[in-house]
Backbone as CSV, one residue per row, in Angstrom:
resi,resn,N_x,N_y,N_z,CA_x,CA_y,CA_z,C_x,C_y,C_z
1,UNK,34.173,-1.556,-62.479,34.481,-0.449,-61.606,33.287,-0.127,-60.708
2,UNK,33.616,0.087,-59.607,32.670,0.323,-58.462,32.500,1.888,-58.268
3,UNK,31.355,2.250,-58.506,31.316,4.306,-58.314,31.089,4.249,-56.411
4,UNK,31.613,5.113,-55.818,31.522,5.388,-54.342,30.719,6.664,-54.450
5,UNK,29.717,7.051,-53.250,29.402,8.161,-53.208,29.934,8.950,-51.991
6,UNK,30.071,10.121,-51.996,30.178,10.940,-51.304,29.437,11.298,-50.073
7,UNK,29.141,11.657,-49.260,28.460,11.206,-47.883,27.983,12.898,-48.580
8,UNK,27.105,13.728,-47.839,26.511,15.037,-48.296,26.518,15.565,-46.638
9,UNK,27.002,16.472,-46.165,26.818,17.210,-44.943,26.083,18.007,-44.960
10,UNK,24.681,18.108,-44.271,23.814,19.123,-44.071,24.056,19.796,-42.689
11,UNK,24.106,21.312,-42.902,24.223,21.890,-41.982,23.366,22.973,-41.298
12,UNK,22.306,22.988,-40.068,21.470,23.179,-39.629,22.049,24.780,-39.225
13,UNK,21.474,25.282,-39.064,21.906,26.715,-38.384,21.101,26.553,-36.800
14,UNK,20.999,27.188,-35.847,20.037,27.143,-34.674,19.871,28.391,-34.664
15,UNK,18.223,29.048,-34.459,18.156,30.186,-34.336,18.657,30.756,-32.945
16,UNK,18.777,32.159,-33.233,18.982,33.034,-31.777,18.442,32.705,-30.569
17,UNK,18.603,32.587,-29.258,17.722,32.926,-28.657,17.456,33.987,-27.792
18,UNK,16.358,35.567,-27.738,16.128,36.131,-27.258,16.653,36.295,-25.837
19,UNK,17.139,37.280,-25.430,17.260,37.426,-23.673,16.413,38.023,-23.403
20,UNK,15.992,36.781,-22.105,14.865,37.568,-21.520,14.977,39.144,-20.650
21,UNK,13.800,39.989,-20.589,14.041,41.523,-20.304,13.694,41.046,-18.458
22,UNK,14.585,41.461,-17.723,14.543,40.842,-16.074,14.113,42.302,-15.745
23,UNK,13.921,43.310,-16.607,14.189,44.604,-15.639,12.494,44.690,-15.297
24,UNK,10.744,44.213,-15.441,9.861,44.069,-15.492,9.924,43.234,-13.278
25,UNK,10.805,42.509,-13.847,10.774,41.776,-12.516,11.621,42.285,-11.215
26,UNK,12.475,43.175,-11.543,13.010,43.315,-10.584,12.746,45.181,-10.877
27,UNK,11.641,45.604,-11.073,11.422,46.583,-10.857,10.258,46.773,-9.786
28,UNK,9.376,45.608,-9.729,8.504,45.612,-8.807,9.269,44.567,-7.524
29,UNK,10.148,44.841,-7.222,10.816,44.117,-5.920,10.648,43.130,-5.649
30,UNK,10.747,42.070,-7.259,10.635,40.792,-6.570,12.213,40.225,-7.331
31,UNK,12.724,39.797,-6.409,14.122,39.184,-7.269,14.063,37.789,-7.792
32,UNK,14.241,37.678,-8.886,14.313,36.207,-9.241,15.064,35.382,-8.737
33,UNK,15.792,35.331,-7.441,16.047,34.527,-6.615,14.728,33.928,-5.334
34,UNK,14.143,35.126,-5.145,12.901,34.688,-4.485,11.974,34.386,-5.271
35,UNK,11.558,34.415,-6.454,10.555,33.648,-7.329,11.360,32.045,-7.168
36,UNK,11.853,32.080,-7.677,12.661,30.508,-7.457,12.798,29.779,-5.926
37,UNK,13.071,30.462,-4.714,13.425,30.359,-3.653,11.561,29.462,-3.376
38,UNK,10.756,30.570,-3.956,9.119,30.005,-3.690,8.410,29.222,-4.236
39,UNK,8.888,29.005,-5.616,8.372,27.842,-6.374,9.425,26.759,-6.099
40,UNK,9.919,26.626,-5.330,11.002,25.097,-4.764,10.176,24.637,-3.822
41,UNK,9.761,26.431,-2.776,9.034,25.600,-1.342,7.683,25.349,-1.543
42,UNK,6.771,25.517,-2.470,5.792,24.595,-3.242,6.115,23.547,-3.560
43,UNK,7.087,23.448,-4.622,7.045,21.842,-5.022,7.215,20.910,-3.485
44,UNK,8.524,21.360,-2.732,8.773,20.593,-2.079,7.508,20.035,-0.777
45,UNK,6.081,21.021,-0.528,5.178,21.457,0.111,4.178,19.917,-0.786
46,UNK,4.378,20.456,-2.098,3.424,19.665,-2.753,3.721,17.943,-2.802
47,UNK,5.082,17.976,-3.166,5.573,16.475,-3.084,5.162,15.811,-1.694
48,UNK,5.148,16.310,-0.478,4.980,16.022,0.842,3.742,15.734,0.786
49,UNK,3.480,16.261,0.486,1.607,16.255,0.684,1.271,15.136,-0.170
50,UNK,1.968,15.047,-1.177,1.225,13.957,-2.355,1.772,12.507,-1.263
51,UNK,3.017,12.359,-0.861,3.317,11.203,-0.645,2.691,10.534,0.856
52,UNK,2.286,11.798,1.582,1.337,11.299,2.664,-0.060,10.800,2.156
53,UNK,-0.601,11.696,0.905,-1.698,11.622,0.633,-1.938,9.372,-0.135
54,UNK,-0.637,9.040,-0.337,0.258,7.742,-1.109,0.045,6.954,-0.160
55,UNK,0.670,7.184,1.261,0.287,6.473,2.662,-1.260,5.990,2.735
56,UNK,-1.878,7.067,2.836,-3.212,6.806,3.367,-4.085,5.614,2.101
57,UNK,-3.778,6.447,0.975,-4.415,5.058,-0.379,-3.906,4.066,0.225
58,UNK,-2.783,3.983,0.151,-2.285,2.189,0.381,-2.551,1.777,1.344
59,UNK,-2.518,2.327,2.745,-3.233,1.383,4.034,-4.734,1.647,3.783
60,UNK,-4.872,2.105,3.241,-6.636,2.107,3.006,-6.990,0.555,1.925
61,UNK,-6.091,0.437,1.336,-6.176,-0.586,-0.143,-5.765,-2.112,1.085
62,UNK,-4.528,-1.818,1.928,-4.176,-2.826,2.561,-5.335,-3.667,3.495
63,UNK,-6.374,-2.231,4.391,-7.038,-2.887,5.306,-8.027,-3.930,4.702
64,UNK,-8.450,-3.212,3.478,-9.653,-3.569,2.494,-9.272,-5.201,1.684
65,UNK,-7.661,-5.384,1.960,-7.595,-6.975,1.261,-7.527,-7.927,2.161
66,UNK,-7.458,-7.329,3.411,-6.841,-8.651,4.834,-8.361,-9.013,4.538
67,UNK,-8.041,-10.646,4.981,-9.234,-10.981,5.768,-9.713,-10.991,6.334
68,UNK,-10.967,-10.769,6.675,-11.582,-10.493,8.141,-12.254,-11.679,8.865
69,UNK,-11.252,-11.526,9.970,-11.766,-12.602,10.610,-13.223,-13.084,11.689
């Protein structure tokens, strides 16, 4: 006779998570649509900048491998 076992289900609970208190932020007149609205036009400010800054390395790396004639 062959014994089978039973598989065992563990079951995790997930804690709560807190809501955040918005009334701190939108009591000093800043709406969390414009916090967001301004940290987009950074990133998007910053990405620009990095990928020009990408241009200049690489034709700088390019001039530096030609041969010079």
């Amino acid at each position: 006779m062959s014994s089978q076992q039973q598989p065992t289900i563990n079951q995790q609970t997930t804690p709560l998570i807190a809501p955040i208190d918005t009334k701190p932020i939108v009591e000093n007149g800043q709406s969390p649509t414009a916090i967001i609205l301004a940290i987009a036009i950074l990133i998007a400010i910053l990405i620009g900048s990095l990928t020009g800054l990408v241009r200049v390395v690489v034709l700088l790396i390019l001039r530096q491998s030609k041969p010079s004639r």
